[in-house]
C-alpha positions as CSV (number, residue, x, y, z in Angstrom):
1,X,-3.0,-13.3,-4.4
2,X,-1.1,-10.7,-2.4
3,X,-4.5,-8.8,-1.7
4,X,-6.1,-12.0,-0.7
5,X,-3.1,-12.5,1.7
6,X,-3.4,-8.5,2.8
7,X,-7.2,-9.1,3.5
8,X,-6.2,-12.6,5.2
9,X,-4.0,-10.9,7.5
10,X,-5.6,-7.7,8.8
11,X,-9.0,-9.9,9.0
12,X,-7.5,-12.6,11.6
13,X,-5.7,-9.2,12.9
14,X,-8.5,-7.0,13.8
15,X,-11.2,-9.5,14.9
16,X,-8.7,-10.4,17.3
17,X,-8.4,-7.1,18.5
18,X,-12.1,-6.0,18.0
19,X,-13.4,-6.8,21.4
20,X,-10.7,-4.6,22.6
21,X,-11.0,-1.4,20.2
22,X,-15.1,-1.5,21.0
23,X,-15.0,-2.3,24.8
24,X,-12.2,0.1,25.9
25,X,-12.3,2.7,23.6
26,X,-15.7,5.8,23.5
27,X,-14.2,7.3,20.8
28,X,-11.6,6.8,17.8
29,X,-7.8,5.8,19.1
30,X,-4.4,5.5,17.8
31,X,-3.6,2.4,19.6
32,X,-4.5,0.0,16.9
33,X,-2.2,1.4,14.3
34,X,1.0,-0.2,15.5
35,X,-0.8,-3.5,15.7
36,X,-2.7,-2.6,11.8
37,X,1.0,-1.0,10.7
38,X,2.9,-4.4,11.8
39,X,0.1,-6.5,9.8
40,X,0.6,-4.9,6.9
41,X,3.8,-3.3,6.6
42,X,6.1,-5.7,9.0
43,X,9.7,-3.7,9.7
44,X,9.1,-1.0,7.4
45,X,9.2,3.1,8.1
46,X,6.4,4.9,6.8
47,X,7.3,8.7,7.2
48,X,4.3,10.9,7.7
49,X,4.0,13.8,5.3
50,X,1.4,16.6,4.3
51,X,1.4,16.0,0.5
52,X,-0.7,12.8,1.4
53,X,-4.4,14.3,1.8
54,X,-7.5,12.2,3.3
55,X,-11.0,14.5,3.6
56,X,-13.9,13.4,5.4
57,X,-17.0,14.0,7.6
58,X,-16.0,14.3,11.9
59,X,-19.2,12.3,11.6
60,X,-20.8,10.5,9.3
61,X,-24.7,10.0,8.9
62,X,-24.1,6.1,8.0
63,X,-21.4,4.0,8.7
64,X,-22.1,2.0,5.7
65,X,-21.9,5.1,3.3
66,X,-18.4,7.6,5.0
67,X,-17.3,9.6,1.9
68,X,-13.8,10.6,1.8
69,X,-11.3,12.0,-0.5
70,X,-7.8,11.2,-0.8
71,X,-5.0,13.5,-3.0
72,X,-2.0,13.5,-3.7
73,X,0.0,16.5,-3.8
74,X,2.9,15.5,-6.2
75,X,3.1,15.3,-9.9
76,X,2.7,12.2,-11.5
77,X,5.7,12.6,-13.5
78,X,8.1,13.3,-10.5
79,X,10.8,10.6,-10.1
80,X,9.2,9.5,-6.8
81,X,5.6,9.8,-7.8
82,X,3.2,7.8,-5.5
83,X,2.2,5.1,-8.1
84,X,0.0,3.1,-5.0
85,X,-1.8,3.9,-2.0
86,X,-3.7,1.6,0.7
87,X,-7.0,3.1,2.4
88,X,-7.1,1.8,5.7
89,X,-9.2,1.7,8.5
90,X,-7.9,0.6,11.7
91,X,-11.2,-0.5,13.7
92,X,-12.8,-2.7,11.1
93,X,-12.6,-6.0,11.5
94,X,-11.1,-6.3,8.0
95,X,-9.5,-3.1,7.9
96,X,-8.2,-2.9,4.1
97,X,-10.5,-0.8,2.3
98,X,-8.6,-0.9,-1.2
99,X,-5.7,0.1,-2.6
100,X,-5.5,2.5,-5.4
101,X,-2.6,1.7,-8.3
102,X,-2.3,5.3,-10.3
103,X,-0.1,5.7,-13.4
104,X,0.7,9.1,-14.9
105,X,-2.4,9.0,-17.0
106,X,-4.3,10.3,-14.4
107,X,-2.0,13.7,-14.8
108,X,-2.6,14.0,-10.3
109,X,-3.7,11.3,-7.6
110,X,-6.6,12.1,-6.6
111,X,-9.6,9.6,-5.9
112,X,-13.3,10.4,-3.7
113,X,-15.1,6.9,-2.6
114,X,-17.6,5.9,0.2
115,X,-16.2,3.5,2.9
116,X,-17.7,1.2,5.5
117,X,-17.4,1.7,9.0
118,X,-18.2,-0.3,11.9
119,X,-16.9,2.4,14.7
120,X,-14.7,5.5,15.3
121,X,-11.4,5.2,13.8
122,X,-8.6,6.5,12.4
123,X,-7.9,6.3,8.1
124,X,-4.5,5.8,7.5
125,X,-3.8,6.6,3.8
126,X,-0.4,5.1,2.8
127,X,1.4,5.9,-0.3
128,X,3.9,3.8,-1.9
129,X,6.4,5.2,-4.1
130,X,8.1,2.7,-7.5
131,X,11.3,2.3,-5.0
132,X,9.1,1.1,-1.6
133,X,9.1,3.8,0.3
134,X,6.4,4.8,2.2
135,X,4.3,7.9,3.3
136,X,1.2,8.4,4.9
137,X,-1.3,10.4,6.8
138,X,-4.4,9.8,8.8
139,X,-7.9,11.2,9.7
140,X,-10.1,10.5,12.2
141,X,-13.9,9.7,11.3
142,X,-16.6,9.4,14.0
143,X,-19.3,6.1,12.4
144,X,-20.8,3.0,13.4
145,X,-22.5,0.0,12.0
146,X,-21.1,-0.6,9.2
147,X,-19.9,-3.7,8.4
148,X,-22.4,-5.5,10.3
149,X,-26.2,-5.7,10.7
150,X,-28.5,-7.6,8.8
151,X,-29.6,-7.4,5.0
152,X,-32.7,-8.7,3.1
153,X,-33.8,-9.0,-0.2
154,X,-33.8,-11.9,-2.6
155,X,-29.9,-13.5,-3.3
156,X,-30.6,-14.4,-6.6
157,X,-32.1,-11.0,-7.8
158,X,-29.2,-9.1,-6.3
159,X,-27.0,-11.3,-8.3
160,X,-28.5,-10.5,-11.5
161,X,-28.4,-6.4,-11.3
162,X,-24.9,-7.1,-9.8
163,X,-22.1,-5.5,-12.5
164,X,-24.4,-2.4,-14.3
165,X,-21.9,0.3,-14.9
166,X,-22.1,3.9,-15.0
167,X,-19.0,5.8,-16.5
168,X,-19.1,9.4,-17.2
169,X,-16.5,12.1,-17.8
170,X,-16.9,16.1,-16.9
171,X,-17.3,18.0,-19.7
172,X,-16.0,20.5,-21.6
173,X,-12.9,17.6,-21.4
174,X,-9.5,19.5,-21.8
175,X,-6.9,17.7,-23.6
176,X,-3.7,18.1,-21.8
177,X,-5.0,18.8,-18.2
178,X,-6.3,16.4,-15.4
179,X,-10.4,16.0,-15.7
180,X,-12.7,14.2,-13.9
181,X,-14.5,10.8,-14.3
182,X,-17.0,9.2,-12.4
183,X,-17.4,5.2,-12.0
184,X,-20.5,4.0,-10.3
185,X,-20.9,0.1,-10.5
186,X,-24.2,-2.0,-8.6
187,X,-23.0,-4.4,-6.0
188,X,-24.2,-4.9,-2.3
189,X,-20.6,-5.7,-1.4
190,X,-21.5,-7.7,1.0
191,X,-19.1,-8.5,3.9
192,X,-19.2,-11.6,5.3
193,X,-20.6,-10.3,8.8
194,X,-24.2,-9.4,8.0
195,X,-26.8,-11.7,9.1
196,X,-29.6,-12.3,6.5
197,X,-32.8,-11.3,7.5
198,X,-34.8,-14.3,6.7
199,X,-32.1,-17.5,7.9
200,X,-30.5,-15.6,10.6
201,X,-27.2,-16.8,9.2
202,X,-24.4,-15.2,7.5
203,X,-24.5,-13.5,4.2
204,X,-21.5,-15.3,2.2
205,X,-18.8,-12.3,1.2
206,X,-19.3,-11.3,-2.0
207,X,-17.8,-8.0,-3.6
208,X,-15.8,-5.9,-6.2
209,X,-12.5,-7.2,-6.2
210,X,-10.9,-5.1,-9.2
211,X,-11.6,-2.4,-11.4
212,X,-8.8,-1.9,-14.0
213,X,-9.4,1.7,-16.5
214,X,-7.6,2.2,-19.4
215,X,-7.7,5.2,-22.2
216,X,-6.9,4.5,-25.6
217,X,-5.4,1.1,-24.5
218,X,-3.0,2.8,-22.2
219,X,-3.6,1.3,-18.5
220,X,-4.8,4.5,-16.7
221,X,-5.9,2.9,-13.5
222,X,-6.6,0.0,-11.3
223,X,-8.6,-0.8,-7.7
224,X,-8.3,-3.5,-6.0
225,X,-11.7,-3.6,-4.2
226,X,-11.9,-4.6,-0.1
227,X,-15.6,-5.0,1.3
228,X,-14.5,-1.6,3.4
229,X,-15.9,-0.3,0.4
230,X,-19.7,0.9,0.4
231,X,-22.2,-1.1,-1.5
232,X,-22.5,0.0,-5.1
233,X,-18.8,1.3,-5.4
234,X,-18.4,5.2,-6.2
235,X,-15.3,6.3,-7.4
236,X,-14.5,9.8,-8.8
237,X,-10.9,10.3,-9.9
238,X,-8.8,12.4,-12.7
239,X,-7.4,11.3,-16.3
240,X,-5.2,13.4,-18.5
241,X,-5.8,12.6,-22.0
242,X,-3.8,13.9,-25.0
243,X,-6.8,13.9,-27.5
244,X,-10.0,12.2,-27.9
245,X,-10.4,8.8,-27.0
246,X,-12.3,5.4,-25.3
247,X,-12.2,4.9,-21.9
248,X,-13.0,1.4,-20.5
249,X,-13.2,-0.1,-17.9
250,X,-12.8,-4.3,-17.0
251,X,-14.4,-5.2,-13.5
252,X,-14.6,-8.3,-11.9
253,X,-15.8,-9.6,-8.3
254,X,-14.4,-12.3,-5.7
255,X,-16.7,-15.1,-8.0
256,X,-14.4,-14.6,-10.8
257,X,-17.5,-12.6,-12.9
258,X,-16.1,-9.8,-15.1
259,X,-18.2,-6.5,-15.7
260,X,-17.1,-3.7,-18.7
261,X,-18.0,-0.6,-20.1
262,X,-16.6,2.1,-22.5
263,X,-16.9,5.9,-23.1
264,X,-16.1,7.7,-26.1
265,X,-14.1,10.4,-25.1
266,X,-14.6,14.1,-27.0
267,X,-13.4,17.3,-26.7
């Protein structure tokens, strides 16, 4: 409910400031942030730090597929570990991309995804440590279209290849060291602001909302899914397993359909 709420918020908060952002601004601007920071952090300090890292193209070729990279410089294990982070866009019209819950499993915070976005703006990454506080940092990203426009294709068709997952692990794995995974899952997450091709109306939202990753049981990670992120989710991260194991992974979209998969684990 309290990402429902988040997406509620920065939704009303940005289409009402949309006109603006497009109209006044050629190119990227820190003047949304207060507005975005107010929406979603009300009377809190977020102290800007270099240990938060985002990584991206100054342009991207689409605005409906931006890869970036976020990582976190500080040991899981530290006492004031970053245990959540928010990927935000400031121009979108919903500008909550996801947020990113990390548990020392993952041995270091470190996550590469594909983003929609519908003009220049700034990516605030902001980190939230066990206690509430809160760090961040920022990049700026040059894009456009990408939250809009018009789709095709048949509904019913797209809703049946919706949920195939793809979940694959680097190899040689290293027990006792951070390695990486890949998650690939089929969804247009589609964003409520495309017109369809053939009735001129609006596509209905309908997206990833979760992805919750576990290894041997253990909770390892979880993503709560905004439609800021591409169609046919990518997400590359780290896990730090002890010995060989499953991974799995339990998905499920804003319909309240649930998607899984597991991965035997060797050495």
């Amino acid at each position: 409910m309290r990402f429902i709420k988040f997406l509620m918020t920065g939704s009303a908060m940005c289409l009402a400031s949309l006109s603006f952002s497009s109209q006044a601004l050629a190119e990227a601007s820190d003047a949304l942030w207060p507005v975005v920071k107010e929406a979603f952090f009300a009377g809190k300090t977020i102290e800007t730090v270099d240990f938060i890292r985002l990584e991206g193209p100054r342009r991207a070729e689409s605005g409906a597929q931006v890869p970036v990279t976020l990582t976190i410089d500080k040991p899981m294990s530290a006492a004031d570990a970053i245990q959540k982070v928010y990927l935000i866009v400031d121009a979108n019209p919903i500008p909550l991309a996801a947020i990113y819950h990390f548990t020392p499993l993952n041995g270091k915070a470190q996550v590469s995804t594909r983003i929609r976005m519908e003009t220049d703006s700034y990516i605030h990454a902001v980190g939230e440590t066990a206690d509430g506080k809160l760090y961040m940092t920022a990049l700026v990203i040059r894009a456009a279209g990408g939250c809009g426009g018009i789709v095709d294709g048949d509904d019913s068709a797209i809703r049946a290849a919706a949920g195939k997952i793809k979940l694959s692990v680097d190899e040689p794995v290293k027990f006792g060291e951070p390695n990486s995974a890949t998650f690939l899952i089929k969804h247009p997450m589609f964003t409520g602001l495309q017109r369809d091709l053939v009735s001129g109306g609006y596509r209905p939202a309908f997206f990833m909302s979760k992805a919750d990753f576990s290894y041997n049981g253990k909770p390892l990670m979880r993503i709560d899914f905004g439609v800021g992120t591409s169609e046919d989710p990518y997400i590359r991260f780290l896990y730090q397993p002890d010995g060989p194991g499953l991974m799995e992974v339990r998905a499920a979209d804003n319909e309240g359909k649930e998607f899984t998969h597991q991965l035997e684990v060797k050495g």
